[in-house]
Residue frames as a rotation matrix with the C-alpha (Angstrom) as fourth column:
UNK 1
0.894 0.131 -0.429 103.56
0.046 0.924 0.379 -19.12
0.446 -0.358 0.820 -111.40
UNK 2
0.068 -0.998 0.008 107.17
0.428 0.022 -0.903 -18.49
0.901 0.065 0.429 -110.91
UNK 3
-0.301 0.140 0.943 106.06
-0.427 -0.904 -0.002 -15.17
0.853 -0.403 0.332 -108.70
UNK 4
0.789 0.478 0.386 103.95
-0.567 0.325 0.757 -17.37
0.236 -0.816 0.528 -106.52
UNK 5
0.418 -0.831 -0.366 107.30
0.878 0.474 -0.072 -19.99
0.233 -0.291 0.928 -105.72
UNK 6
-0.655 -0.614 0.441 109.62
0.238 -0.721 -0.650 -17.22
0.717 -0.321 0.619 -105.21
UNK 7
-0.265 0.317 0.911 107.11
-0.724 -0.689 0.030 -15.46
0.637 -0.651 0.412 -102.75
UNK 8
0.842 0.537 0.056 106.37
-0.368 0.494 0.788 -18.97
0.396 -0.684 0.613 -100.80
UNK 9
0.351 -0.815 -0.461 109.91
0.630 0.570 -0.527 -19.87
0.692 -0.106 0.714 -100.84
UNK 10
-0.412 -0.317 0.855 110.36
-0.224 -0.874 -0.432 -16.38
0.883 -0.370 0.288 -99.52
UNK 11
0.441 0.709 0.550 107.92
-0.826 0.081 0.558 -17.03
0.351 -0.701 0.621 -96.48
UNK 12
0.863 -0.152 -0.481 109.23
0.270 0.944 0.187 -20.52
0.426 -0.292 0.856 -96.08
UNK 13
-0.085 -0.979 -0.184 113.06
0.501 0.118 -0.857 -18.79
0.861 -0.165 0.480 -95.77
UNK 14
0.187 0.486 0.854 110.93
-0.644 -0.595 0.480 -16.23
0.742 -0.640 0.202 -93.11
UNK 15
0.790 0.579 -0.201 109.83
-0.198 0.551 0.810 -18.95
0.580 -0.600 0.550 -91.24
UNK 16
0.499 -0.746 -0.440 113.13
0.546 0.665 -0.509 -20.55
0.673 0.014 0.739 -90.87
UNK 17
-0.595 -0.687 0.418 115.31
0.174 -0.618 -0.767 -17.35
0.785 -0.384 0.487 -89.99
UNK 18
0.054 0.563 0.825 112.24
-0.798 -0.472 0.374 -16.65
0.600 -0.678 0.424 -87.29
UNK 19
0.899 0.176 -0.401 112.63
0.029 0.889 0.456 -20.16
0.437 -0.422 0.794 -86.21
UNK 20
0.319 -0.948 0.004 116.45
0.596 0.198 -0.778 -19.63
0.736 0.251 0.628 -86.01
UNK 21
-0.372 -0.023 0.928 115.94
-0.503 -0.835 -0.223 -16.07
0.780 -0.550 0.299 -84.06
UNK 22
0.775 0.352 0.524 113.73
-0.608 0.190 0.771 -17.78
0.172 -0.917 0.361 -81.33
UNK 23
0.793 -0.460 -0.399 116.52
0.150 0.782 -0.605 -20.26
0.590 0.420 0.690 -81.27
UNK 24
-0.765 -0.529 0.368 119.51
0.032 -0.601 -0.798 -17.50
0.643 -0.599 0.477 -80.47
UNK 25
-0.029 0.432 0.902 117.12
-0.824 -0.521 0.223 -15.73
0.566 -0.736 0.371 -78.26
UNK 26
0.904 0.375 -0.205 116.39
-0.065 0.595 0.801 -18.99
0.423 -0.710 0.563 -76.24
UNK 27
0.048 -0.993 0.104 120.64
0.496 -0.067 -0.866 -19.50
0.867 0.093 0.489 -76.59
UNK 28
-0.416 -0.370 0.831 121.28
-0.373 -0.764 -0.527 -15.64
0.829 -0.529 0.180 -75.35
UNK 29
0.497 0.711 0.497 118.39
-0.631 -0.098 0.770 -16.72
0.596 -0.696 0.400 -72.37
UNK 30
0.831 -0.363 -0.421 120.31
0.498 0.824 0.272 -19.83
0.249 -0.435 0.865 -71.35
UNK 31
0.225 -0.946 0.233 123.42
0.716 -0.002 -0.698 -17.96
0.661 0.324 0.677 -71.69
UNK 32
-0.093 0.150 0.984 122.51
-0.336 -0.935 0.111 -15.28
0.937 -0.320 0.137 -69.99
UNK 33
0.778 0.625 -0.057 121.31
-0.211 0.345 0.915 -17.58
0.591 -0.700 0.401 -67.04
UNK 34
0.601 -0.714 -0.360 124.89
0.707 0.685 -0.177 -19.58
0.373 -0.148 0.916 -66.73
UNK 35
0.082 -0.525 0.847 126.22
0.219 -0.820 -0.529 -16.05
0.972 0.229 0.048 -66.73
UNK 36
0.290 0.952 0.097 124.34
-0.360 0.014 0.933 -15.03
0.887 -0.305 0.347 -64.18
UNK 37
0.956 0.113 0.272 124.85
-0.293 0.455 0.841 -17.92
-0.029 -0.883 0.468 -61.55
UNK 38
0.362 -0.926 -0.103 128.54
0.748 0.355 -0.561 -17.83
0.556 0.126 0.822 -62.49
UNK 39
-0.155 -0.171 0.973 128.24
0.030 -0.985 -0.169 -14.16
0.987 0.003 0.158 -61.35
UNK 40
0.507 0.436 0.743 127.03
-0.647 -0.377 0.663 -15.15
0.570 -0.817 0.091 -58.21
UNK 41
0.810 -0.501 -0.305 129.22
0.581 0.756 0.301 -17.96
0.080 -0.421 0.903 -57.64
UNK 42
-0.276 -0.773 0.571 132.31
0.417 -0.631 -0.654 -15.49
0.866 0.058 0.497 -58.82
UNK 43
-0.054 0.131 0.990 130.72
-0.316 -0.943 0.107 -12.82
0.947 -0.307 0.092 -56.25
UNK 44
0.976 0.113 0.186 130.12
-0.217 0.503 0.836 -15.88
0.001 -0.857 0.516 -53.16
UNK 45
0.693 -0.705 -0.153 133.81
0.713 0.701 0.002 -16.99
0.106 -0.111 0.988 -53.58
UNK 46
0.169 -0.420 0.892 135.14
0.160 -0.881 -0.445 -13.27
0.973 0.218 -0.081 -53.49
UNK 47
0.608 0.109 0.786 133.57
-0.706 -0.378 0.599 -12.85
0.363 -0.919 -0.153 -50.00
UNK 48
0.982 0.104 -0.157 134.61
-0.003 0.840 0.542 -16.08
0.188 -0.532 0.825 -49.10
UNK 49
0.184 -0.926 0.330 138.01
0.781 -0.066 -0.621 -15.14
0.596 0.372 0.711 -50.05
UNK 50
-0.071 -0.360 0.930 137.58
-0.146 -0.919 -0.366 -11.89
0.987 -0.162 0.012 -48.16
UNK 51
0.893 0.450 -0.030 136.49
-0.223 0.498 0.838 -13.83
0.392 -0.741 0.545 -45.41
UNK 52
0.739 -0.643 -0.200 139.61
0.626 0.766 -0.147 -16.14
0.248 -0.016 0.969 -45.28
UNK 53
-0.388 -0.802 0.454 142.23
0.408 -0.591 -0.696 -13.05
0.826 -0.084 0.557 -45.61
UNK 54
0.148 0.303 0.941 140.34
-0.832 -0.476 0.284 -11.24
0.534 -0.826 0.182 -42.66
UNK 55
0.989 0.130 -0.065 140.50
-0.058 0.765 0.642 -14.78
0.133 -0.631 0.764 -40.87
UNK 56
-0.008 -0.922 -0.388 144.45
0.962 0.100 -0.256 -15.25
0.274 -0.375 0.886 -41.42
UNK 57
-0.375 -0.785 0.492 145.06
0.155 -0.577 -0.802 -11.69
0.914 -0.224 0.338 -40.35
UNK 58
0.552 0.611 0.567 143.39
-0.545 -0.250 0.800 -12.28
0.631 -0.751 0.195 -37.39
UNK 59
0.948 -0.167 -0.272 145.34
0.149 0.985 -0.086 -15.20
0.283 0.041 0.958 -36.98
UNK 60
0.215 -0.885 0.413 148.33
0.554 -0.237 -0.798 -13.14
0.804 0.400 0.439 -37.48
UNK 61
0.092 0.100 0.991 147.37
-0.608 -0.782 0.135 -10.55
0.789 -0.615 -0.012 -35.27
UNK 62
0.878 0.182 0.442 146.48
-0.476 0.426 0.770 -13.40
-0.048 -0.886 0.461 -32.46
UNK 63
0.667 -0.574 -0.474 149.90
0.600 0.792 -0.115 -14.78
0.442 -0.208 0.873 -33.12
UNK 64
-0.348 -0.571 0.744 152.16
0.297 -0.819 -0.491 -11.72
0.889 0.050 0.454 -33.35
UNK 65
0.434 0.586 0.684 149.91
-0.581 -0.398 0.710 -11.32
0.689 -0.705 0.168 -29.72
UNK 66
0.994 -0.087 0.064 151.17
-0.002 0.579 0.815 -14.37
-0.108 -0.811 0.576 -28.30
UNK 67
0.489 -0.865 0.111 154.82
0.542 0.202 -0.816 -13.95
0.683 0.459 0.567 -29.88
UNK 68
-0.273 -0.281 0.920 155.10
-0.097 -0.943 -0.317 -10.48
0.957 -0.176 0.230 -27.80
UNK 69
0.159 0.425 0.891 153.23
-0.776 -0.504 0.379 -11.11
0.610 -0.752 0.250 -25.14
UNK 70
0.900 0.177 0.398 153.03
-0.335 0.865 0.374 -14.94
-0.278 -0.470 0.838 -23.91
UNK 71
-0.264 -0.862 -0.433 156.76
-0.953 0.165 0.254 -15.09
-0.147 0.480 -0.865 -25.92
UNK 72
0.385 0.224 0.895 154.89
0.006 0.969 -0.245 -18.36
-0.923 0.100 0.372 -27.78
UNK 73
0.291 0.304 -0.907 155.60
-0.892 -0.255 -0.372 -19.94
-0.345 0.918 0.197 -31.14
UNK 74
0.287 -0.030 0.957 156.53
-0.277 0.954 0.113 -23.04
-0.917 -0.298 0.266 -33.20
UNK 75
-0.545 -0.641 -0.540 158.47
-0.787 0.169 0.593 -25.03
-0.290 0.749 -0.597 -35.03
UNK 76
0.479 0.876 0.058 158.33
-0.871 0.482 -0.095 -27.80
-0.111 -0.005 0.994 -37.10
UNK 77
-0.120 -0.929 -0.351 160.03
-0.945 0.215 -0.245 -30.77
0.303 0.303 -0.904 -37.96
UNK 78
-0.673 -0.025 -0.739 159.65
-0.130 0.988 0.084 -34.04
0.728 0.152 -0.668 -36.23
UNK 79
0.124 0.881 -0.456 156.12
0.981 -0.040 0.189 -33.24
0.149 -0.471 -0.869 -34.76
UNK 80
0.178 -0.124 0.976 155.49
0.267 -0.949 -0.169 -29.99
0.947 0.291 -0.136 -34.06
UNK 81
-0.386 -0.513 -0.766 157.47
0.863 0.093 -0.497 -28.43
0.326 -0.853 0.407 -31.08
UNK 82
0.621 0.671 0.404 155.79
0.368 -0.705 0.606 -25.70
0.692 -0.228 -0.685 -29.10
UNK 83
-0.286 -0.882 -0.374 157.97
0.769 0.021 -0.639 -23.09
0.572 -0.470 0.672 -27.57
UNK 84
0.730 0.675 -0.107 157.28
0.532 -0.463 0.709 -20.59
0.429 -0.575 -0.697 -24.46
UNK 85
-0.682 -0.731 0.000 159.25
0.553 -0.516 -0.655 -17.66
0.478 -0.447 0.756 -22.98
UNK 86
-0.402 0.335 0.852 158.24
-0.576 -0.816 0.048 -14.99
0.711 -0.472 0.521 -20.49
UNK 87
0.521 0.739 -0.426 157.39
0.110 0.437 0.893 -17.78
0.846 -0.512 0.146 -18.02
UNK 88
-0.535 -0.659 -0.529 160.52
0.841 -0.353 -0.410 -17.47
0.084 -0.664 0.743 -15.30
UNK 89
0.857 0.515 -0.023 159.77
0.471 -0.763 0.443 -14.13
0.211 -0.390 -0.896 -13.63
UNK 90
0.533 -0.762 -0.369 163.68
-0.115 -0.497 0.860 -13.99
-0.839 -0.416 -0.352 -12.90
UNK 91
-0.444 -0.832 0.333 164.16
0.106 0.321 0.941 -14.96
-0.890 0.453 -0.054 -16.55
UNK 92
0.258 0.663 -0.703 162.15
-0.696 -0.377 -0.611 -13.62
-0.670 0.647 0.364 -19.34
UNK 93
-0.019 -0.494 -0.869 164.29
-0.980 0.179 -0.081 -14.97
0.196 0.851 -0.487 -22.16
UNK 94
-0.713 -0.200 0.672 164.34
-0.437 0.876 -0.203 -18.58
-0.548 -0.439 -0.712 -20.37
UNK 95
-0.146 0.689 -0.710 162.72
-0.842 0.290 0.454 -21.15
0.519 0.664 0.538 -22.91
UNK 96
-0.513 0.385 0.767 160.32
-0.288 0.764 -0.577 -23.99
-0.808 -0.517 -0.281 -22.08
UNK 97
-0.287 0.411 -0.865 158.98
-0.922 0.127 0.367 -26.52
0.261 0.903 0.342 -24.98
UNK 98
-0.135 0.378 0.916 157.31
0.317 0.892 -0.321 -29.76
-0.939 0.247 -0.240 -25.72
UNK 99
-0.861 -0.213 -0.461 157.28
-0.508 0.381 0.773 -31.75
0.011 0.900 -0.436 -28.80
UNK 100
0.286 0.563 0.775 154.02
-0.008 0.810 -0.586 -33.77
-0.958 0.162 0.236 -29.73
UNK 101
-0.938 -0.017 -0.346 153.21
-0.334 0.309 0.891 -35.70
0.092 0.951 -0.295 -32.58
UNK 102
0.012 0.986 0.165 149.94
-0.728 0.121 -0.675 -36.54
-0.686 -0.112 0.719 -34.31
UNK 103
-0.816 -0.453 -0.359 149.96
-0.571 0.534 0.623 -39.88
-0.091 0.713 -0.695 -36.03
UNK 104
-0.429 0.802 -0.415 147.23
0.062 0.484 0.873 -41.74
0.901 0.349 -0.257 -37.12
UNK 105
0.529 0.844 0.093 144.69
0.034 -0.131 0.991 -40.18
0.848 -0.521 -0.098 -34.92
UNK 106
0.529 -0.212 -0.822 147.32
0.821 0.375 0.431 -40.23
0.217 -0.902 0.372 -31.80
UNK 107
0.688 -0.375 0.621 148.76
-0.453 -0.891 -0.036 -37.50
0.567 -0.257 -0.783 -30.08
UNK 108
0.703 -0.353 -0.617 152.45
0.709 0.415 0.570 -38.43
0.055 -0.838 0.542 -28.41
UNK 109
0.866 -0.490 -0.100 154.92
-0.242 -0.586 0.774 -36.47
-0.437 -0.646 -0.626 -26.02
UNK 110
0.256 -0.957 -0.133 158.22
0.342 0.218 -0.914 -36.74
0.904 0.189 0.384 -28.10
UNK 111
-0.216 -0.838 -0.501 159.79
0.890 0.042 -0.454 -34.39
0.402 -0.544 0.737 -25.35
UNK 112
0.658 0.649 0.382 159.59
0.536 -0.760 0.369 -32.42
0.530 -0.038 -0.847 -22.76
UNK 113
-0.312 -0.923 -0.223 161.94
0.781 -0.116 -0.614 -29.46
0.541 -0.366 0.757 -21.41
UNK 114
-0.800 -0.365 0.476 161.77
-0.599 0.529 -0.601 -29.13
-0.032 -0.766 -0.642 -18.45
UNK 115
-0.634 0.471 -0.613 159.96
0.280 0.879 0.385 -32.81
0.721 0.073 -0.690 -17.97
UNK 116
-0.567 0.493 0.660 156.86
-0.596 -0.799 0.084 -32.02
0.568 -0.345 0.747 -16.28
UNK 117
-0.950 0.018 0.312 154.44
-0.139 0.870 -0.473 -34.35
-0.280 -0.492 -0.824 -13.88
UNK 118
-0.134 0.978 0.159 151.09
0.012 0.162 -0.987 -35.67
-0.991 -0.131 -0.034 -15.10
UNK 119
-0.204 0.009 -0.979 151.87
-0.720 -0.679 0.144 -35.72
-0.663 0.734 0.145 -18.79
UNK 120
-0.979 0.129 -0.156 151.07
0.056 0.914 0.402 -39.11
0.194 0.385 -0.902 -19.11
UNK 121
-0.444 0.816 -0.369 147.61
0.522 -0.100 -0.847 -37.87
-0.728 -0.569 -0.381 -17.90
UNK 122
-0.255 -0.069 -0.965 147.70
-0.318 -0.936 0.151 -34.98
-0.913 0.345 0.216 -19.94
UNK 123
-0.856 -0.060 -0.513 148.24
-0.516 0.055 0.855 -36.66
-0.023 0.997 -0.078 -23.41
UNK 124
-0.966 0.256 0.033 145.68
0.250 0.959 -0.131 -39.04
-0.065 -0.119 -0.991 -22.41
UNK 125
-0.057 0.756 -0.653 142.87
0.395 -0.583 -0.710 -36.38
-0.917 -0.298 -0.265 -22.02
UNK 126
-0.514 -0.183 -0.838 143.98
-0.629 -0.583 0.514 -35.01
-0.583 0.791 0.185 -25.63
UNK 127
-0.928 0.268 -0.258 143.53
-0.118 0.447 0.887 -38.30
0.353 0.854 -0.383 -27.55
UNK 128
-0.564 0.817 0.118 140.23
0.753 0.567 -0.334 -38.85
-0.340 -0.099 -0.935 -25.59
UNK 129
0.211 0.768 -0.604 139.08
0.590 -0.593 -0.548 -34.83
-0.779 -0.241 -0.578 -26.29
UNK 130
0.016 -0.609 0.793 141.33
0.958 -0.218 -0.186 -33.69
0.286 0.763 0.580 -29.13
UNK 131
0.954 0.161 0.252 141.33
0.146 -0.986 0.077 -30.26
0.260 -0.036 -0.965 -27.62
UNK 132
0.277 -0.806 0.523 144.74
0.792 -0.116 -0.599 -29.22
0.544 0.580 0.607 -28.76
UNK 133
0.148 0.094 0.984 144.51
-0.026 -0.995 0.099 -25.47
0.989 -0.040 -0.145 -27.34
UNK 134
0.699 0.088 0.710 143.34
-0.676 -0.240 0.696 -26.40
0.232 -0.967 -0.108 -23.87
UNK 135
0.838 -0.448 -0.311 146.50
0.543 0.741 0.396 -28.93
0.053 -0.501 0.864 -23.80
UNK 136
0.158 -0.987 0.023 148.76
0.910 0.137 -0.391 -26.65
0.382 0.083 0.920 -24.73
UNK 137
0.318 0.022 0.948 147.57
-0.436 -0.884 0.167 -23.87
0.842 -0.467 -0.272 -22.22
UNK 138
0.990 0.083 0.114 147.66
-0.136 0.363 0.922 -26.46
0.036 -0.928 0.371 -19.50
UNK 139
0.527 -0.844 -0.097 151.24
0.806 0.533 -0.259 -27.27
0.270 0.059 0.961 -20.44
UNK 140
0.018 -0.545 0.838 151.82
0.208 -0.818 -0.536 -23.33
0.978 0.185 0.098 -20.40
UNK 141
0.713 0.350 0.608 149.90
-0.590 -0.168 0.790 -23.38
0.378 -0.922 0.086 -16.85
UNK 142
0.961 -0.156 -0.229 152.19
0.272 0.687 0.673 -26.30
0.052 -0.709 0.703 -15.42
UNK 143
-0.061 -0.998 -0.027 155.55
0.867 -0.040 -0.496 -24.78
0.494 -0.054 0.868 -16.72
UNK 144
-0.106 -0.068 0.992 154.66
-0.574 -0.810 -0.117 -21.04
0.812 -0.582 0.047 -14.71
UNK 145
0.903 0.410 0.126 154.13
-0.299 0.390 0.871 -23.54
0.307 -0.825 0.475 -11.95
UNK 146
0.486 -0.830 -0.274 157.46
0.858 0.513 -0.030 -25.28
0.165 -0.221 0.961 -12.18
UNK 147
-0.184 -0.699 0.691 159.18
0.497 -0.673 -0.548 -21.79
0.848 0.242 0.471 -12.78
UNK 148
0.440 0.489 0.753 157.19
-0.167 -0.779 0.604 -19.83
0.882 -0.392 -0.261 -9.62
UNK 149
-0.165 -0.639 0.751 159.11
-0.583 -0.552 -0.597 -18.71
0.796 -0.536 -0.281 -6.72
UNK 150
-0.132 0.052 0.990 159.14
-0.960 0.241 -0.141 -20.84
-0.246 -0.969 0.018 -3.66
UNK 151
0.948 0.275 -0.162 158.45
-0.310 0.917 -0.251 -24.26
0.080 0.288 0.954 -5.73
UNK 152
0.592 -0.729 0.343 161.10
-0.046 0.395 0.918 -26.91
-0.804 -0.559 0.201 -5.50
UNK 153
0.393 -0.378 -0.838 161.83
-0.883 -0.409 -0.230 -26.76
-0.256 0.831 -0.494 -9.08
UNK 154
-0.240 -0.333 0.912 162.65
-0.313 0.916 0.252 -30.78
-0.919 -0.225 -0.324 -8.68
UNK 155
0.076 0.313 -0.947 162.80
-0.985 0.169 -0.024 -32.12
0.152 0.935 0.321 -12.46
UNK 156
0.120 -0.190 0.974 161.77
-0.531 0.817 0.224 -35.37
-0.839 -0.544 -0.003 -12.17
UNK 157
-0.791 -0.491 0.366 162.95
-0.005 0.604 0.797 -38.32
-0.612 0.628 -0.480 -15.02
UNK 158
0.137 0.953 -0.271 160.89
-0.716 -0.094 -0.691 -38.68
-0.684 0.289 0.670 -17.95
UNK 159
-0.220 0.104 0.970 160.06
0.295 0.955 -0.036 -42.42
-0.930 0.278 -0.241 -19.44
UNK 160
-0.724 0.225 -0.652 160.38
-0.676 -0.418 0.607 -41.86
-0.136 0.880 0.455 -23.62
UNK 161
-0.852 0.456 -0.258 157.68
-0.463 -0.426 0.777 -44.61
0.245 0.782 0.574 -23.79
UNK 162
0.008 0.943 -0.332 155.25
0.999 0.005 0.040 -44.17
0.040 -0.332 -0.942 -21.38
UNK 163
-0.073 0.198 0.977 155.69
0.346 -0.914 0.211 -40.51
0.935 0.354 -0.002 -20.87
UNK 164
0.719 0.666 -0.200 155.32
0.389 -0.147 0.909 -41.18
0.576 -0.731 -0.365 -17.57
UNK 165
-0.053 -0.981 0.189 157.46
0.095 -0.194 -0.977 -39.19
0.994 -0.034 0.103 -14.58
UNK 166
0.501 -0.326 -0.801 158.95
0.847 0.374 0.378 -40.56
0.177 -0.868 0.464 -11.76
UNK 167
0.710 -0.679 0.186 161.02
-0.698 -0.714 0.061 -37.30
0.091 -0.173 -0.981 -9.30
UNK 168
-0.005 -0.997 -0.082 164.46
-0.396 0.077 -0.915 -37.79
0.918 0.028 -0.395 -8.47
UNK 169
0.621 -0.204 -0.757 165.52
0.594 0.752 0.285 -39.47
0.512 -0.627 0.588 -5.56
UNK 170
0.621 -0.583 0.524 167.48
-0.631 -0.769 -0.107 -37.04
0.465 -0.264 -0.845 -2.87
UNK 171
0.982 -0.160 -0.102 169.17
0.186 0.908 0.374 -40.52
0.033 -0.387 0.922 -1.38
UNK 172
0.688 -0.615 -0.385 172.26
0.725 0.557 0.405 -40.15
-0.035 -0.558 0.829 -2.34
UNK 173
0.122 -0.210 0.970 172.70
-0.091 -0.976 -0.200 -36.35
0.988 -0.064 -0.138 -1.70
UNK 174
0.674 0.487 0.556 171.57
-0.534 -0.199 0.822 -37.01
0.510 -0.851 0.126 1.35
UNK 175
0.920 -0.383 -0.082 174.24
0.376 0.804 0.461 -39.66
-0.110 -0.455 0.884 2.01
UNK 176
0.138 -0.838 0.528 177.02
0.666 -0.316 -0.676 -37.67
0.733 0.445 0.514 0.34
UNK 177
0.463 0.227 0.857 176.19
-0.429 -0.788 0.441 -35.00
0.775 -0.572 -0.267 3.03
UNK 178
0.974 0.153 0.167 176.74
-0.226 0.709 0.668 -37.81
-0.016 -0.688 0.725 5.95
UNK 179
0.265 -0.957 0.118 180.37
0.933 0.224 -0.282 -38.85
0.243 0.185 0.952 4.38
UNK 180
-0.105 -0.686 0.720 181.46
0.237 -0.720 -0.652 -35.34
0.966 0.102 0.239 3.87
UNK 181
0.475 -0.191 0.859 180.63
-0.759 -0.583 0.290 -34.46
0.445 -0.790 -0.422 7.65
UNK 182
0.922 -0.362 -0.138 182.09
0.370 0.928 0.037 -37.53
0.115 -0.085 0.990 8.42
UNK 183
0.138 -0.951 0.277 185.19
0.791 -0.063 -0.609 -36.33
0.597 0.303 0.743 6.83
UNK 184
0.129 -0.111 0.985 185.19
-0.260 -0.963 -0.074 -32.84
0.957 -0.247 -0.154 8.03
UNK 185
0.925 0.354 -0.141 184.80
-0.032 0.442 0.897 -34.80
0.380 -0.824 0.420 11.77
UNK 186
0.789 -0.599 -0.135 187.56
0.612 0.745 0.265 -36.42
-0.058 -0.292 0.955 11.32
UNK 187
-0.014 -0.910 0.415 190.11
0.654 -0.323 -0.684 -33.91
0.756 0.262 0.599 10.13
UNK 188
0.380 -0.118 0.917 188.87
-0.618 -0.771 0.156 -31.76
0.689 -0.626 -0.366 13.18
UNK 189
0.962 0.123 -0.245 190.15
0.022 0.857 0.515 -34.69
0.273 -0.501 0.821 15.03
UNK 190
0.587 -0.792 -0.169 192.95
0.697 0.601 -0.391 -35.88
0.411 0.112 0.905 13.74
UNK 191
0.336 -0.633 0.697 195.00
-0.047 -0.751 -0.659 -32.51
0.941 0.189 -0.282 14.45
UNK 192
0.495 0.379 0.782 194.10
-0.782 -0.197 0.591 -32.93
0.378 -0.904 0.198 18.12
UNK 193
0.972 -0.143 0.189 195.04
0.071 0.937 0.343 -36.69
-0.226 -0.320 0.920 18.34
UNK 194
0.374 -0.914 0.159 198.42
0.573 0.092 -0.815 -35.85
0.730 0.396 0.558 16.33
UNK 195
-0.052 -0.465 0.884 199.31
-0.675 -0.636 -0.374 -33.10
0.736 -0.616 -0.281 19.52
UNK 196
0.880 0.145 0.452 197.92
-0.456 0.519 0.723 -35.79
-0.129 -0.842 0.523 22.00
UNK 197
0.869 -0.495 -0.003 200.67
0.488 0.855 0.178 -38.39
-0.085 -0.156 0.984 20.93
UNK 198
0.148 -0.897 0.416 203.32
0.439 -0.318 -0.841 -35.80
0.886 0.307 0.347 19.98
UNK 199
0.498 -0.132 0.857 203.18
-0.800 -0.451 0.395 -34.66
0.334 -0.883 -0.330 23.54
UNK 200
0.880 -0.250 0.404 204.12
-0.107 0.725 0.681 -38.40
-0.463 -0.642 0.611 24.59
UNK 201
0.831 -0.526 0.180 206.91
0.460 0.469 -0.754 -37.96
0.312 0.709 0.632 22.44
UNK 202
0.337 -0.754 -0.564 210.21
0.704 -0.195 0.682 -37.61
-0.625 -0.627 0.465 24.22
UNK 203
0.447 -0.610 -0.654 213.45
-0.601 -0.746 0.286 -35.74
-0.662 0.265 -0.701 22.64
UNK 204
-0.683 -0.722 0.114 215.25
-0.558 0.615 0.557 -37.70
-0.472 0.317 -0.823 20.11
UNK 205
-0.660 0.115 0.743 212.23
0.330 0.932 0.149 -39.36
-0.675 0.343 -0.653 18.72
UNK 206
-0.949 -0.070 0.307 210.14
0.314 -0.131 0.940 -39.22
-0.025 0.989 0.146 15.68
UNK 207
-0.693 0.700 -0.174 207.27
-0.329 -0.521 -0.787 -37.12
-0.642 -0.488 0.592 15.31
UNK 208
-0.824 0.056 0.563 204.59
0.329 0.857 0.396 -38.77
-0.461 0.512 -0.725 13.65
UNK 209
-0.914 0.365 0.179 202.22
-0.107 -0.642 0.760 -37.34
0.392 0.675 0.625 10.90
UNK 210
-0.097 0.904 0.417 198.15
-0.832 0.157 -0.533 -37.15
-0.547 -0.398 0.736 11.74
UNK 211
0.404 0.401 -0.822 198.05
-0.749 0.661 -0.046 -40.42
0.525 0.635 0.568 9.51
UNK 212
-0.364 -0.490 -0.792 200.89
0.367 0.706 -0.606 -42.36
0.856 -0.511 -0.077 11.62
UNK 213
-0.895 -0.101 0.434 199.28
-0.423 -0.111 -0.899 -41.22
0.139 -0.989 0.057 14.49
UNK 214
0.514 0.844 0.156 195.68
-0.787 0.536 -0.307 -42.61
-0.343 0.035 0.939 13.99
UNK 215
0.139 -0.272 -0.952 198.16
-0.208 0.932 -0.297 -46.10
0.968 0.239 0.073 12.66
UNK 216
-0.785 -0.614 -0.085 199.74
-0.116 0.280 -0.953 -46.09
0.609 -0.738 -0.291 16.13
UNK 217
-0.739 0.451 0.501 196.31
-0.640 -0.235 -0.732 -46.04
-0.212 -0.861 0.462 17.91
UNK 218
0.494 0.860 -0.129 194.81
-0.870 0.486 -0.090 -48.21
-0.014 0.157 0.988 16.13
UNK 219
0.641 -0.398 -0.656 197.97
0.067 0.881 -0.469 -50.63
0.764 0.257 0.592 16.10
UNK 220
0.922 -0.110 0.370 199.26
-0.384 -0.147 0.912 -51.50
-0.046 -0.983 -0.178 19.63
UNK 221
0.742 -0.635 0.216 202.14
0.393 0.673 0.627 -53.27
-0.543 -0.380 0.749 18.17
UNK 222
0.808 0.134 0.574 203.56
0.487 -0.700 -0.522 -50.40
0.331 0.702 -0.631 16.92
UNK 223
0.280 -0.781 -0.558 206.62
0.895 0.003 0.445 -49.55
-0.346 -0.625 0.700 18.75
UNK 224
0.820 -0.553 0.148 208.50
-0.355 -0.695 -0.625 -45.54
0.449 0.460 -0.766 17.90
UNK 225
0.495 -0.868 -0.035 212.14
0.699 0.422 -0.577 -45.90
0.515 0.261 0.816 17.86
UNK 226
0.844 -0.258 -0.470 214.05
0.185 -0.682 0.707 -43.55
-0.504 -0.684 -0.528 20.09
């Protein structure tokens, strides 16, 4: 009787440890699975990673392209300031920049050197297309304009806040020109008029400077003293 308990308990502890094995084994199966699709996540985030580094040294490469060649690059700081060299043809080293900012969804002109026309146009076309790139070729295109040979090169004022730009007035160059031949007129004159009256001057009397001689012609009651 004993023999038979001991040999069902035995079977019964069977059962259990076989119950226990399918158990692990299901475990190792799950475990194995998680593995698995960690392995492929691990192995999708590698590339993705190798992706990314091949993407910034491209990046690099396409800057280190425009650094050398197009003499571009940028700062930051209060918006981000975009700088350009190699545009002058009689100045390589000559720098040209603009400042934008992006602020809640807006793109503005902090500043532009040299101030450029249409840049109130310009910014306007950004916030309506966000295309960043093609504004800041066009900005490169307008400053080889200003810089190219035979242009007037006329920097015209620039409104901090409209952006908008008004040229310069040549008015009162153009008057300053007018005085100064004026002047120049006159001093070829005066020498002339100062021999005209020093001829009427006898012996014994006072010769009068090209200033007291334009006084005496313009003042009849003027009298020289012998």
């Amino acid at each position: 009787m004993a023999m038979r308990d001991s040999i069902s308990d035995t079977k019964a502890r069977i059962e259990e440890l076989k119950e226990i094995v399918e158990n692990q084994r299901a475990k190792k199966d799950e475990y194995a699975n998680i593995i698995s699709k960690q392995s492929e996540a691990l192995a999708a985030y590698e590339e993705k990673c190798n992706q990314i580094t091949e993407h910034e040294e491209q990046i690099e490469e396409a800057i280190s392209w425009y650094n050398r060649v197009l003499g571009f690059r940028i700062e930051c700081g209060h918006g981000v300031k975009f700088i350009f060299s190699n545009i002058n043809p009689d100045n390589a080293n000559e720098q040209y920049s603009f400042v934008i900012r992006h602020e809640n969804e807006i793109y503005t002109l902090l500043d532009c050197n040299p101030p450029l026309n249409d840049t109130r146009e310009l910014i306007g076309e950004l916030n309506k297309s966000n295309g960043l790139f093609k504004f800041v070729r066009t900005m490169r295109e307008k400053f080889q304009e200003f810089a190219a040979p035979g242009t007037s090169n006329q920097i015209p004022s620039l409104d901090q806040d409209s952006s908008m730009i008004s040229p310069s007035a040549p008015v009162a160059s153009v008057s300053t020109d007018h005085r100064s031949e004026s002047v120049v007129k006159e001093k070829e004159i005066q020498p002339s008029e100062s021999n005209h009256i020093s001829r009427k001057v006898g012996k014994g009397q006072t010769i009068l400077s090209p200033g007291s001689a334009s006084s005496v012609r313009r003042s009849s009651r003027l009298k020289v003293k012998k």
